[in-house]
VOPAGU-2260 file (C-alpha; in pm, 1 decimal, decimal comma):
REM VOPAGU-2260
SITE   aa  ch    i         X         Y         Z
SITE  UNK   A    0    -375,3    5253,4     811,9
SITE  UNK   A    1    -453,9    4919,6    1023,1
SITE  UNK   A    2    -783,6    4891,0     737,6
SITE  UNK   A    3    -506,1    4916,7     451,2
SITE  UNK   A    4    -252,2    4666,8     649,9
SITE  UNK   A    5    -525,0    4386,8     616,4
SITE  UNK   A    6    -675,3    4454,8     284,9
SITE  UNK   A    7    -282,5    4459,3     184,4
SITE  UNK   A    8    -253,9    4109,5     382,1
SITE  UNK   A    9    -580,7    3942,2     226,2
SITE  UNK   A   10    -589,8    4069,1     -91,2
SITE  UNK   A   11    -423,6    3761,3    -201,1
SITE  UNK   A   12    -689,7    3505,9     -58,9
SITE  UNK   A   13    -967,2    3683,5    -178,4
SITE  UNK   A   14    -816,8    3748,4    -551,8
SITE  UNK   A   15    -694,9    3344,1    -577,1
SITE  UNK   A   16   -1006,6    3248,7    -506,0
SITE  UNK   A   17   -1359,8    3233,1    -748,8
SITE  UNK   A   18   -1552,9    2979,6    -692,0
SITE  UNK   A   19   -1670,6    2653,3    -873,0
SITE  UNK   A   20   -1980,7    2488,6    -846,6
SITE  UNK   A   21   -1910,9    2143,9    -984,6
SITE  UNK   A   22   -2050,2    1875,2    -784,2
SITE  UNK   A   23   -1797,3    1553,4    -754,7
SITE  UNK   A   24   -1868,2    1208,3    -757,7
SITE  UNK   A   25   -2011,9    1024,6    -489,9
SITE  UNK   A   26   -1843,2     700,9    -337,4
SITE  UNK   A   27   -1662,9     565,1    -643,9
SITE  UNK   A   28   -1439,2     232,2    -597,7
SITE  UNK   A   29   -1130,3     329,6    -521,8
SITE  UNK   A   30    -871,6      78,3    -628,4
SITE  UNK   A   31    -612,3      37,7    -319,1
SITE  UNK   A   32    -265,6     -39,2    -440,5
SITE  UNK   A   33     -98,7    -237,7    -168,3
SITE  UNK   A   34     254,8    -166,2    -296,5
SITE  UNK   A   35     476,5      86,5    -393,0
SITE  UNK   A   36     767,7       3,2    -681,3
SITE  UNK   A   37    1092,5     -22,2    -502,7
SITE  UNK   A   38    1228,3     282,0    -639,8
SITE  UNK   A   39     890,7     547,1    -583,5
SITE  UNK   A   40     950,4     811,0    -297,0
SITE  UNK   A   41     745,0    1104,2    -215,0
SITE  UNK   A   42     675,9    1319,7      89,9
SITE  UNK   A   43     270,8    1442,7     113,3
SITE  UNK   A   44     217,1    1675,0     334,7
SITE  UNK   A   45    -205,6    1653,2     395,3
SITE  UNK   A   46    -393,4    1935,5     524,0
SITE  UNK   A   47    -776,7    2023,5     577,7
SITE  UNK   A   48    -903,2    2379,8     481,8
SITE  UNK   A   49    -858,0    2624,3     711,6
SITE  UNK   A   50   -1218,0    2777,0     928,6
SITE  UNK   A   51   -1433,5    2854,6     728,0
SITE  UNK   A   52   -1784,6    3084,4     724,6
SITE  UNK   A   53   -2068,0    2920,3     888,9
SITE  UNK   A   54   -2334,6    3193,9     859,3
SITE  UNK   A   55   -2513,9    2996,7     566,1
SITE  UNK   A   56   -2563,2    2633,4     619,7
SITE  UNK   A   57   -2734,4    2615,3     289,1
SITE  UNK   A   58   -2434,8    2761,9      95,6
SITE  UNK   A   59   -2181,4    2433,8     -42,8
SITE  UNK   A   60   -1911,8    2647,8    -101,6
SITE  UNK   A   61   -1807,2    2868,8     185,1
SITE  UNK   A   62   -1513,6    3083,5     187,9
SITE  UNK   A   63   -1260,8    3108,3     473,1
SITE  UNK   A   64   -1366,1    3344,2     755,7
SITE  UNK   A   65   -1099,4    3586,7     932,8
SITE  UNK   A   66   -1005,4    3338,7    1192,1
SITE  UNK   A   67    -921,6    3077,0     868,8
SITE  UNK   A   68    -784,4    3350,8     676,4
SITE  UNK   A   69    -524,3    3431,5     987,4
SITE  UNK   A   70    -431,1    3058,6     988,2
SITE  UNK   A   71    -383,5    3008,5     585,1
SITE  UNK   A   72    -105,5    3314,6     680,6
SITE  UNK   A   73      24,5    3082,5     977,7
SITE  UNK   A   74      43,7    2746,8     685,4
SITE  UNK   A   75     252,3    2976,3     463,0
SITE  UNK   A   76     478,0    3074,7     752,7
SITE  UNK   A   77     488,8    2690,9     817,9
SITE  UNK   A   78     595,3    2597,5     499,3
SITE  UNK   A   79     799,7    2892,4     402,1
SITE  UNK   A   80    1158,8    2734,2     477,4
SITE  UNK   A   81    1001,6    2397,5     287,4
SITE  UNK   A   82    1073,9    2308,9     -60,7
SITE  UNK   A   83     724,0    2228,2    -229,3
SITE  UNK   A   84     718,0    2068,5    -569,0
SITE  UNK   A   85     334,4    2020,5    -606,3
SITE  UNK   A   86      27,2    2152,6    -474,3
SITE  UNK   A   87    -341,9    1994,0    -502,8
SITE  UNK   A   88    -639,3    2155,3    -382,2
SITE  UNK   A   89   -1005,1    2032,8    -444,5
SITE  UNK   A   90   -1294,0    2243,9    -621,7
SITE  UNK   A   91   -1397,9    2426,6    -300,6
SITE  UNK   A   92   -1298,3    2822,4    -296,5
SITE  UNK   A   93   -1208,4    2722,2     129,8
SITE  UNK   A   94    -951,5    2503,4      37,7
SITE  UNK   A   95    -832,9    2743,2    -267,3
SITE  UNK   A   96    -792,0    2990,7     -23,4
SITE  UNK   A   97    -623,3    2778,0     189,2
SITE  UNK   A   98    -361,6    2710,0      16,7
SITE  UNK   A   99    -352,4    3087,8    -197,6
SITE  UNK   A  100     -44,1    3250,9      41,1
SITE  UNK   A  101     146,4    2913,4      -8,0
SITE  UNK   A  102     137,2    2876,0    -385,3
SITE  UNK   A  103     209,4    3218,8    -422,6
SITE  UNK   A  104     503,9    3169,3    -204,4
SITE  UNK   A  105     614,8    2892,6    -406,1
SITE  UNK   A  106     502,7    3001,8    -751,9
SITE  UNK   A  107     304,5    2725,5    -789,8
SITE  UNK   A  108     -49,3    2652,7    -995,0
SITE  UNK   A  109    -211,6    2477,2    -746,1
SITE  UNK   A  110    -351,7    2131,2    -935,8
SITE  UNK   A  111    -741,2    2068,7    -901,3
SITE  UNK   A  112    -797,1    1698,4    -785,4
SITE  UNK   A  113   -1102,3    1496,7    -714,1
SITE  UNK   A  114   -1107,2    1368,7    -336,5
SITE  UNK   A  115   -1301,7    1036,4    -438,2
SITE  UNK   A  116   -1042,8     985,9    -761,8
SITE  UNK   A  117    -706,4    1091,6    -668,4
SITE  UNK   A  118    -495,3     785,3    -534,2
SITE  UNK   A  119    -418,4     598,4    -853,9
SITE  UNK   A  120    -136,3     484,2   -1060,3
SITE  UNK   A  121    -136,4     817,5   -1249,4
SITE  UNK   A  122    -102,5    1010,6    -937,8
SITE  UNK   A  123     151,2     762,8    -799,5
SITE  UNK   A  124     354,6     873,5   -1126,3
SITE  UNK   A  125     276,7    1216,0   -1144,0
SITE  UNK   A  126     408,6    1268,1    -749,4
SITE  UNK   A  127     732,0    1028,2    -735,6
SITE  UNK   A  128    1065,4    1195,8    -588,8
SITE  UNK   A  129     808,0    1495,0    -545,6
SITE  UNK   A  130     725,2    1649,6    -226,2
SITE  UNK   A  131     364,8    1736,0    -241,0
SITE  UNK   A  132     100,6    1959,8     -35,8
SITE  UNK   A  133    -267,4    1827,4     -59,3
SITE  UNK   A  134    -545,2    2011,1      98,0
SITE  UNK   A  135    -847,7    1845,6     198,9
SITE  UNK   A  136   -1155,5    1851,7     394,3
SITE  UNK   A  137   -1195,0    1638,0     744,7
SITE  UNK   A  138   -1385,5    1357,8     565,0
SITE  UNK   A  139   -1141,1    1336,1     251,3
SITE  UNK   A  140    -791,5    1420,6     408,6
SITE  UNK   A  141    -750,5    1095,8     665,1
SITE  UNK   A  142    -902,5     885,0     373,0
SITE  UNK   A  143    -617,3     957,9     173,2
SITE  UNK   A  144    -375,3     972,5     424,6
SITE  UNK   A  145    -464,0     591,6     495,3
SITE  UNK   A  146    -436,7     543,0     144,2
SITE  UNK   A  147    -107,2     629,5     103,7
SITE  UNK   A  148       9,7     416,9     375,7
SITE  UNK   A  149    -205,7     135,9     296,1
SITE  UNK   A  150    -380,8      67,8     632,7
SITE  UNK   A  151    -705,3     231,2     750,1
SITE  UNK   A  152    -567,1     409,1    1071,0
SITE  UNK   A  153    -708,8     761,6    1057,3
SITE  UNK   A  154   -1086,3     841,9    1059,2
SITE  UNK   A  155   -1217,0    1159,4     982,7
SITE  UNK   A  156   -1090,0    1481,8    1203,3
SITE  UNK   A  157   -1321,5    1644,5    1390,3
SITE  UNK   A  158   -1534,8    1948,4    1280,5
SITE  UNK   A  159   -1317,9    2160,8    1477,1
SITE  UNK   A  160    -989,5    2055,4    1388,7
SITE  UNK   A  161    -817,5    2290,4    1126,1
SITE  UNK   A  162    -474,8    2302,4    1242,1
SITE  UNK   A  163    -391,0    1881,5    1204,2
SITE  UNK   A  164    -118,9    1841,1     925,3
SITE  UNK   A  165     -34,5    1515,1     799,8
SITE  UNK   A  166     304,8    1415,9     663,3
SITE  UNK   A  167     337,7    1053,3     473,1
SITE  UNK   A  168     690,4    1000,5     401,7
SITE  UNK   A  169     695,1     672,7     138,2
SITE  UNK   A  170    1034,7     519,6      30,8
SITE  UNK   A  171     918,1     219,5    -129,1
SITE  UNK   A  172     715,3      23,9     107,8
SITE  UNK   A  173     883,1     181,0     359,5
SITE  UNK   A  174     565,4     380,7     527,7
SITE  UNK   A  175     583,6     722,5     788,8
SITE  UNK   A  176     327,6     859,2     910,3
SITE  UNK   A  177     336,1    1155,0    1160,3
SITE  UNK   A  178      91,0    1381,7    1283,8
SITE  UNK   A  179     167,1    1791,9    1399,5
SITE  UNK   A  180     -61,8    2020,6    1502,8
SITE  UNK   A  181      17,3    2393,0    1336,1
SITE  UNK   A  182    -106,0    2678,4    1573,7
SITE  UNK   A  183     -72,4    2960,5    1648,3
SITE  UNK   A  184     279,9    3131,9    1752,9
């Protein structure tokens, strides 16, 4: 019965997630813009992938091992009482599965976004008066996050650190920032 419980539980993750093997561009420019229009709000909420297997140090594209599958359950639980409008993952199956229990949740098609590309006028358009989830890696996550606010005051998170969430508030030029860290109950 306790075999069936977790096959029941992560079923989802496993059936979300196929994997891609596109490689993504390396170090483009990316063009800073310095100020919001008056009227542009948004709320990102900026995640890295949960654990992920580290058998295979060879292998680009690991999935999420049980300990990261137990804490992609604990992000849905997090943003259960949250209204999402938008959901961006990157090609990797980890952060795919990451995210799987959440867009399910929410009904959402998670959007595919390149880590190197994203922040652009486009994006700016595409995620105004929207509040947005954006999973990342711990290279790729602060990056953006110091994007969106315009100053470079995150580096990247440590190796270890899968349970950091960011969430940029932006009214304007008006800036937030605040860090939480989402563990276990």
């Amino acid at each position: 019965m306790k075999n069936l419980l977790l096959v029941l539980t992560l079923f989802p993750l496993l059936t979300f997630c196929g994997k891609h093997q596109e490689k993504e561009e390396k170090n483009p420019v990316v063009e800073q813009l310095p100020h919001y229009p008056k009227e542009y709000s948004a709320t990102f909420y900026l995640l890295r992938h949960a654990e992920k297997v580290r058998t295979n140090p060879a292998d680009p594209d690991p999935s999420l091992n049980i300990e990261g599958m137990l804490r992609a359950k604990r992000w849905a639980a997090y943003f259960e009482p949250l209204n999402i409008d938008e959901i961006y993952i990157t090609q990797y199956v980890r952060t795919k599965q990451t995210i799987s229990l959440i867009a399910q949740q929410k009904q959402i098609s998670p959007r595919r976004y390149n880590p190197n590309t994203i922040y652009s006028e486009d994006f700016l358009k595409q995620t105004n008066g929207k509040t947005v989830i954006i999973a990342g890696h711990s290279n790729t996550t602060p990056k953006l996050v110091n994007q969106l606010i315009g100053e470079e005051k995150f580096t990247d998170m440590d190796d270890a650190d899968n349970s950091t969430l960011f969430k940029v508030t932006i009214n304007g030029n008006n800036k937030q920032v605040t860090t939480t860290k989402v563990e276990a109950p």
